[in-house]
N, C-alpha and C positions, 0 to 999 in steps of 0.2 A: 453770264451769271457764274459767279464763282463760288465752289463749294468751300464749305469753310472744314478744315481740319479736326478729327475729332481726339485730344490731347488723354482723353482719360479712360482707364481701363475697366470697362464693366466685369463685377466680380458675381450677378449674380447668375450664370453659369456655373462658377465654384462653388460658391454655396448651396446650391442642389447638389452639386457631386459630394460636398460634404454631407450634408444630413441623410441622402440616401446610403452611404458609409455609415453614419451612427446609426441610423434604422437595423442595418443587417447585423452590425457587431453589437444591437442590443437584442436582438434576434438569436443570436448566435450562443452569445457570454453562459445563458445557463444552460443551454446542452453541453458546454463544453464542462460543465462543474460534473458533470456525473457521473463520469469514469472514475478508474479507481478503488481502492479498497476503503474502507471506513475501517480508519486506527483508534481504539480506546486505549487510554490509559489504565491502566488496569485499579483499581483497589484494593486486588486482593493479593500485590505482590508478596506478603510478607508468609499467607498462606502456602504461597507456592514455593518460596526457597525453605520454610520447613517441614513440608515434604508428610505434611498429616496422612493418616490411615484413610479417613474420608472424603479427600482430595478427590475431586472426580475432573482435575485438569492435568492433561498429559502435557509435560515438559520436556520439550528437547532443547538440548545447550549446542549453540557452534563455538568452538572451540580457535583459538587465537588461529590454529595452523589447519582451520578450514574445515575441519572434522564434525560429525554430526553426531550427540549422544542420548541416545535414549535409556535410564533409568540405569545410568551409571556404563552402560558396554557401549562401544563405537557402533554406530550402521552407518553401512555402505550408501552411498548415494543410489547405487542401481537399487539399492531393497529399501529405500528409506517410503515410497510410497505404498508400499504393501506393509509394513511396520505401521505407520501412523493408521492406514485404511482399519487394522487388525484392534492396535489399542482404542483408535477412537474409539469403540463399537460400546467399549466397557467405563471409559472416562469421556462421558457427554457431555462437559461444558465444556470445553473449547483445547487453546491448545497456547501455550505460554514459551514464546520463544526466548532462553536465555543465551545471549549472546555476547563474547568476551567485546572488549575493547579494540582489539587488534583485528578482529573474524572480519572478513571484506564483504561489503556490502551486498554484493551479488550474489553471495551462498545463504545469504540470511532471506533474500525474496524467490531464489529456487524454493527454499524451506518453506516459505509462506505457498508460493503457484504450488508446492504437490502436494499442502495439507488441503487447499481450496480443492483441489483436485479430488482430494481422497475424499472430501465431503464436509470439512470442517469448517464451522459456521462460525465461532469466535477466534479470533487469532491475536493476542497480546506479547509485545513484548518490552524484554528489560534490557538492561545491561549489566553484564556483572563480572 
């Protein structure tokens, strides 16, 4: 008796490796959503570059050549979280970062990590 040859490649093997893969990446997909900061657009950009007496949002600008300024004087990067911790306390809606066009990306999210830091619960920013 001779065995006959078997010509065709059974796929469903694959197909279980497949859907137990879509099982765990749809498992997966919304813990991976929750990191992260929540960024609003702000509404009340126009509020904050005219700079009202009532203003209860602290604005700090980065500056094209990297610089951080608070109500017009430079602060240092080593004091900028003890700056922000100090004004927060008296402007309690949030904190409005204006940032030139040219400021590099990574001084604008140190700004963002030491006002989260310093305790600051809204964080918006512009371009300007």
């Amino acid at each position: 008796m001779k065995r006959q040859t078997f010509n065709e490649i059974n796929i469903t093997p694959l197909t279980d490796i497949f859907l137990v893969l879509l099982i765990i990446m749809m498992v997966i997909a919304p813990m991976l959503d929750q990191q992260g900061l929540n960024l609003a657009i702000p509404d009340y950009v126009e509020k904050a570059q005219n700079q009202n007496d009532d203003n209860k949002i602290l604005t700090v600008t980065v500056s094209a050549d990297n610089k951080y300024y608070i109500d017009g004087s430079e602060v240092a990067q080593s004091e900028l979280f003890n700056t922000i911790k100090e004004k927060s306390q008296t402007l309690t809606e949030g904190l409005m970062i204006q940032a030139e066009g040219d400021s590099e990306h990574g001084c604008v999210v140190k700004l963002m990590d030491t006002a989260r830091n310093a305790g600051v619960k809204s964080i918006s920013i512009t371009e300007i």
